[in-house]
N, C-alpha and C positions, 0 to 999 in steps of 0.2 A: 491422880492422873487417870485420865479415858483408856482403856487397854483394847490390844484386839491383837487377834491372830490371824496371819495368813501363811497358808499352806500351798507352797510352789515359788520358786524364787525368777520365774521369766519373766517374761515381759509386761502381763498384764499385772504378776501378784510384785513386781518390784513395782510397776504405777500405782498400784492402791496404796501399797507400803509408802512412798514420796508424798502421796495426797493425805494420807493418817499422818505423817511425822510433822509434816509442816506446819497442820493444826493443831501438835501440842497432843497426837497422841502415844502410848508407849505400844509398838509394836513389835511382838516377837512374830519371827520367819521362819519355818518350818522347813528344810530343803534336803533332799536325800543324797543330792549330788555332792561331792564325787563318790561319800561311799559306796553309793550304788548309782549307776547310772543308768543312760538309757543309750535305744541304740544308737542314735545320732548325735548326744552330747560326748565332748570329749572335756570337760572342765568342770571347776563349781563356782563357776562365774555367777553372778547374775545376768539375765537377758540375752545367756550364751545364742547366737543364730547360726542354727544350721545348716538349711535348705539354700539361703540366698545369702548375700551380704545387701541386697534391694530393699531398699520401702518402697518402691516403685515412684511413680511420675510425684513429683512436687512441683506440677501444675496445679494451682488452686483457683485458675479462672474457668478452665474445660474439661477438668478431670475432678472424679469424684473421690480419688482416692488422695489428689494434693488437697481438695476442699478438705478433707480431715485433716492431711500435715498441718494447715492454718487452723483448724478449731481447734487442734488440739493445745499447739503451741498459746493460743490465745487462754487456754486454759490452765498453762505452766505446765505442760507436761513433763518431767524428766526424762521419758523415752524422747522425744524429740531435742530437747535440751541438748541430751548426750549423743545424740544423730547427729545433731548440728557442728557439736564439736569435734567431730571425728571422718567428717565427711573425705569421700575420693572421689575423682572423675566419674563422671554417668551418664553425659550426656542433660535430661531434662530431669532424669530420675535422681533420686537420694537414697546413693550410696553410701557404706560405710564401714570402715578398718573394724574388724567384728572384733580382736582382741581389743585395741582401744576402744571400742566401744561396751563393750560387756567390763570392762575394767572401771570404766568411770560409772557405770549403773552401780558397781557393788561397792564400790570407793564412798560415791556420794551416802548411800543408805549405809554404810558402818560408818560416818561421820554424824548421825543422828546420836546425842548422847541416849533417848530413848528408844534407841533401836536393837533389840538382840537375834541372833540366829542358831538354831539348834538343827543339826544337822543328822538327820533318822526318817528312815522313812514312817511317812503321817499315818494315822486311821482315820476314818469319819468320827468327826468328832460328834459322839452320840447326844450327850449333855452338855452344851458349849456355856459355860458362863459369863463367855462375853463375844463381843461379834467375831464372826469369823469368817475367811474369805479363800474357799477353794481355788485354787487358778494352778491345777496341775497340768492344765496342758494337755497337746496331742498327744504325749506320751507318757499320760497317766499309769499308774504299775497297775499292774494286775490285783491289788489288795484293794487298793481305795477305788478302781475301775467294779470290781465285784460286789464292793460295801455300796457305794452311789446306786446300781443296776438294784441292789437286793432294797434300798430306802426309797428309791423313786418308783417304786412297783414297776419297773420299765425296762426293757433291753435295749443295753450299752449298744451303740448304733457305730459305725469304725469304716476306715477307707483307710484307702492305700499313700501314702505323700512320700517323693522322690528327692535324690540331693544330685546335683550335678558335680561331674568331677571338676576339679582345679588344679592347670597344669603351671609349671615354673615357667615365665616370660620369656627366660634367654633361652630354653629352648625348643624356641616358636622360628619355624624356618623363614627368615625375612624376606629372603627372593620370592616367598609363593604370598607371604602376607602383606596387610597393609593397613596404619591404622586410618580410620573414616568412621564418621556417625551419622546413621543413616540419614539424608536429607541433611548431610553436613550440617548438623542441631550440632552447636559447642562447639569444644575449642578442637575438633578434631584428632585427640588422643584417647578421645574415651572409650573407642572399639576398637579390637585387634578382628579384623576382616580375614576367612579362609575359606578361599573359592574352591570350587570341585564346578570340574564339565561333566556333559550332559551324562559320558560313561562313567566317569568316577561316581555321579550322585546314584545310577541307578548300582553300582559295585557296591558301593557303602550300604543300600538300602536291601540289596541282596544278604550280607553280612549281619547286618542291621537284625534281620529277621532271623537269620538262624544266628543267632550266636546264646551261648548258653544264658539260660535265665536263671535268677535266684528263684527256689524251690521254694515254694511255701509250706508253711502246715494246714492240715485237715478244717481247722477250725478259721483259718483265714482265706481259703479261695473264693468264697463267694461274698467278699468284700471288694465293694466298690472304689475305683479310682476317684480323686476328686477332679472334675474337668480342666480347672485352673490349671492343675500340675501336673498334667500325666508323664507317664516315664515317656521318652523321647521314641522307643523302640512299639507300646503302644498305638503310638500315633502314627508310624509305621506300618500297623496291621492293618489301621483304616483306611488304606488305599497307599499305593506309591508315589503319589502326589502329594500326599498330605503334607509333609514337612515342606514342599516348597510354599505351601501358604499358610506356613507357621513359623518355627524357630530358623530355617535352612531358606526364608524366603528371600532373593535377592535386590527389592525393587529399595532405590534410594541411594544405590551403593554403586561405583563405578570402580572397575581395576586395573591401576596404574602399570600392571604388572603383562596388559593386556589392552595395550592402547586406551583406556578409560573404557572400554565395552562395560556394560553391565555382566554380571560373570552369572552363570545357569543356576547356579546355588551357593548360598554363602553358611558358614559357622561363624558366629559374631561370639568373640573374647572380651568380657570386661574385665577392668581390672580390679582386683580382690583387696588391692590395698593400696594407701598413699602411695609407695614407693613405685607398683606399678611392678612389682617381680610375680607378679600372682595373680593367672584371669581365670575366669570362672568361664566354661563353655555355657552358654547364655541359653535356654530353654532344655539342656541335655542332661536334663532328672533322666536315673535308669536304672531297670531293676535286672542290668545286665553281671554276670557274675565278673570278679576283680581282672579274672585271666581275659575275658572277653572284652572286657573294658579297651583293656592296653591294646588287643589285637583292631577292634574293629576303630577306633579314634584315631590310631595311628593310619589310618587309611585314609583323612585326610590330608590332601598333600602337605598344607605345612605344619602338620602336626605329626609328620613320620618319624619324627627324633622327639617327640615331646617326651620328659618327664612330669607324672604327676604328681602334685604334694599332699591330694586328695582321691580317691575315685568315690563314682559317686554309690549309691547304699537307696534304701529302701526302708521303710518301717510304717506299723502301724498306727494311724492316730483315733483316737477316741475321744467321743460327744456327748453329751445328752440331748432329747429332745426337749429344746429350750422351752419350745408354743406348752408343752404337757407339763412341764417339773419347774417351771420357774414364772415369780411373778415379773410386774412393769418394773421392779427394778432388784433386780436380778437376785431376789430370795428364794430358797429353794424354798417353793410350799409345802406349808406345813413346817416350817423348821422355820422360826423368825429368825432366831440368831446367826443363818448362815446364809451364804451369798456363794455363788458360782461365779468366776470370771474367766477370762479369755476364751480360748481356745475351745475349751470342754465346753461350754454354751451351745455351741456353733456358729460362730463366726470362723471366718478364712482368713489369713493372711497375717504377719506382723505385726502392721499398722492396727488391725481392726481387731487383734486379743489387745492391743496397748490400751485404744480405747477404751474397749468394756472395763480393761483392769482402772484405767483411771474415772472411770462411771461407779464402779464397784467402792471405789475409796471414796467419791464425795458421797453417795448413797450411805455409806458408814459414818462420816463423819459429818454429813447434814443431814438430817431423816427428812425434814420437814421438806428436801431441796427436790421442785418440780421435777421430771423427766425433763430432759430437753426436747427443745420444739421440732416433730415431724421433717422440719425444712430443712433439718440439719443433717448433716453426717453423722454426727456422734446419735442424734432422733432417731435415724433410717434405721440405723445398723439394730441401735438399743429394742426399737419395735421390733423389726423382723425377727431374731430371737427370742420373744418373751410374748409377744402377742398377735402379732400381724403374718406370720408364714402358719402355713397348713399343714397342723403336726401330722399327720398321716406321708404327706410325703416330706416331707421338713431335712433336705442336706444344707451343710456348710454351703456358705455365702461370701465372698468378697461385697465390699462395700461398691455400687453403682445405681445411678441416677434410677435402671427401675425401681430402686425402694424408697424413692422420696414420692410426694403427692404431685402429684401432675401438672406441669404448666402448662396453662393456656394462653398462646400467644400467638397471633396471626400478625402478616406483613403486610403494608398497604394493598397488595392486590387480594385480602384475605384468605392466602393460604397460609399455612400452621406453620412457624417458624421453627428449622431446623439445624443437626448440625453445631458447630461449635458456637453461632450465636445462642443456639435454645440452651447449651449447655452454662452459657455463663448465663443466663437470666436465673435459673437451678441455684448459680453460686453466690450472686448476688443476695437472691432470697436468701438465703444459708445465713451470709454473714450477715443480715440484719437481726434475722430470727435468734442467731447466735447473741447476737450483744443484748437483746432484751433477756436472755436467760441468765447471760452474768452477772445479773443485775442481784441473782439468788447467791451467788458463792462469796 
């Protein structure tokens, strides 16, 4: 039997792992947690999620990151598989119950009868004698982060990623809330809505800025945020507007509570799970300390009684520079036997370590099997990390329509068609390009 190892049990190294077992190979798993953890896991789940319970929009005709939900799923993905089956309210986006979901990822891979897991933290495997598949993630340890940095002749590259707190439903004050999704999208329970007036928003943003922040160490201040995710209190410094045309923006939203007026600033709650007793303050990553937490959120009006079940935290994540240390399908050079996936690559987001990890397994288990085609999502991402960004300045990436090759398409009166038509011509392309590639697995 084909053997391989992979080292990291999230999200990308549980997709390799489903893509190796179902072809018949024997994979052992490598995973430190729960002995030792990190600072945002709290389990030894597989595919535990921290930061969000979101895969974001699972729009796949306008959006570049549901054009992945569809390649991937077309590709049997198990992270989408068990997304699917676990899903809660989100409006357009794909949400999901993070315990049942991290429960059915490690369910289905210990039901592989060639599946084992040894639980210690890894080293680089110097002399691997069979393939092997790093996918430790943003919050690789400090042993295999220094082993990587000392074999890639390269310095470990790291930013800052934020968690948002999550407070208990019932006590979310209803006379001041109300649920709406923005532009009424869905069935209209999928946001819990908390206005603040024009004094309360700038009170909060007063607070906002002084309230104490978690202290860093020497060797992490001059680590960058990633733009995607900055802590909430950040985005703050950049002007006292800033949040009204980000997380706190109120356009789409009318309050019942206030004759239907659009209200001056909103906090939008999703909910964290089926049940709906548990929402996640929606863009409110912060690296504000726990005491500070409770004081300045509760300065929300209907958040002045809230209980948290969470607050949120802070931690460092770590990369390599893909464009320099890896080849078109994600070998680390010079080292055949091993493969980098997810996260540590530099890719951004969920969705886009799932990928590489489900890239990283057919690479394994087809050598012969093409890259996929530029048009695609799963294309974009796989280029931009391995050959197509400029290692010199080379950060983490979300997957979007910049990284595909360009459409050219004009409208009868020949100007360049834009907008959410240009964007489905993008998806279109995709899923063709897509089906001639599965023509290889």
């Amino acid at each position: 039997m084909k053997k391989a190892t992979i080292i990291g049990a999230g999200l990308a190294g549980s997709e390799a792992a489903y893509q190796l077992l179902k072809r018949g190979f024997q994979v052992r798993m490598i995973e430190m947690r729960p002995v030792k953890s990190t600072p945002a896991h709290t389990t030894g789940l597989f595919g535990e999620l921290v930061c969000s319970n979101s895969l974001r929009s699972d729009d796949a005709e306008t959006n570049a990151v549901g054009l992945m939900h569809r390649e991937m799923r077309r590709c049997d993905s198990l992270i989408m598989k068990c997304a699917d089956a676990t899903t809660v309210p989100a409006g357009g986006a794909l949400a999901v119950n993070r315990t049942d979901f991290a429960t059915r990822i490690t369910e289905t891979l210990h039901s592989f009868p060639g599946f084992s897991l040894d639980i210690c933290e890894a080293a680089f495997p110097t002399n691997p004698t069979e393939p092997t598949i790093i996918a430790t993630g943003p919050l690789t340890s400090d042993k295999m982060a220094e082993q990587l940095q000392a074999v890639t002749q390269t310095e470990s590259l790291h930013f800052f990623d934020a968690i948002a707190p999550i407070v208990y439903t019932d006590t979310v004050d209803m006379s001041k809330a109300w649920y709406q999704s923005r532009y009424d999208k869905g069935d209209g329970t999928d946001y819990l809505n908390c206005a603040l007036s024009k004094q309360e928003y700038n009170d909060f943003i007063d607070a906002l800025l002084d309230g104490e922040k978690v202290q860093f160490h020497d060797w992490e201040k001059e680590t960058a945020y990633f733009e995607g995710c900055l802590p909430v209190e950040v985005m703050a410094e950049r002007g006292r507007q800033t949040l009204l045309f980000g997380p706190m923006k109120p356009v789409g939203l009318s309050n019942p509570h206030e004759d239907g007026r659009r209200p001056f600033a909103v906090v939008q709650l999703r909910k964290e799970n089926k049940q709906g007793t548990l929402m996640n303050l929606v863009g409110f990553q912060t690296k504000l300390t726990y005491g500070a937490q409770k004081q300045v959120f509760r300065m929300i009006p209907a958040l002045a009684q809230a209980e948290f079940a969470r607050l949120g935290g802070i931690h460092r994540n770590t990369f390599v520079c893909g464009p320099k240390v890896l080849d078109a399908k994600l070998e680390l050079k010079g080292h055949p036997l091993i493969r980098l996936a997810g996260q540590l690559t530099g890719c951004e987001g969920y969705i886009e370590s799932a990928s590489i990890g489900l890239l990283a397994g057919l690479f394994t288990a087809l050598p012969d099997l093409p890259i996929p085609p530029a048009e695609t999502a799963l294309g974009a991402m796989l280029r931009h990390i391995t050959v197509e960004a400029e290692a010199e300045t080379f950060q983490p990436m979300n997957i979007n329509f910049g990284l595909f090759p360009e459409v050219y398409a004009f409208d009868e009166r020949g100007k360049k068609i834009k907008g959410s038509d240009r964007k489905k011509l993008y998806t279109h392309r995709a899923e063709q390009a897509l089906t001639d590639w599965l023509h290889h697995i």
